[in-house]
Steps between C-alpha positions, in 0.01 A plus 500: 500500500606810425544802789568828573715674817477841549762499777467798697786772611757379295730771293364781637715768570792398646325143688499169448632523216548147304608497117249361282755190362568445866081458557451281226840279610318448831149451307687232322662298799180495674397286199264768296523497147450714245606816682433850369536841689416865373784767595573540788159485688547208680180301315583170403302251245561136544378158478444241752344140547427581855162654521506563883475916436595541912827238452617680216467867624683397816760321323588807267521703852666329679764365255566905416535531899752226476697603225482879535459564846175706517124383496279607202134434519408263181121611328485189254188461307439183183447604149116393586524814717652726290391540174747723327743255429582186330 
């Protein structure tokens, strides 16, 4: 299934800042595929086989925690859910 992560407070300003080949490195050892990010902005469009929406969100966050140091709240929402892309 395909998913979307808007993953909030990341590259703003000064913050949290993680680069975008960095994000979808860590995407990719969590076992996502098909990895795509926009800019800078921190969103994130992936694939999974898992389908638990919870599991997944707190995987991204706490994985980014893990590797980066800092907490960032995960919004994740299925291509069911959001229309505008495909």
């Amino acid at each position: 299934m395909k998913y979307i992560a808007f993953l909030r407070g990341i590259n703003v300003g000064k913050n949290n800042i993680i680069p975008m080949k960095d994000l979808r490195n860590l995407f990719s050892v969590m076992g996502f595929k098909n990895i795509k990010t926009y800019l800078r902005s921190g969103n994130v469009i992936f694939e999974s086989n898992e389908k638990d929406m919870n599991n997944i969100s707190s995987k991204i966050s706490e994985n980014i925690e893990n590797s980066s140091g800092f907490w960032i709240d995960c919004i994740l929402m299925s291509q069911k859910d959001f229309i505008f892309f495909n």
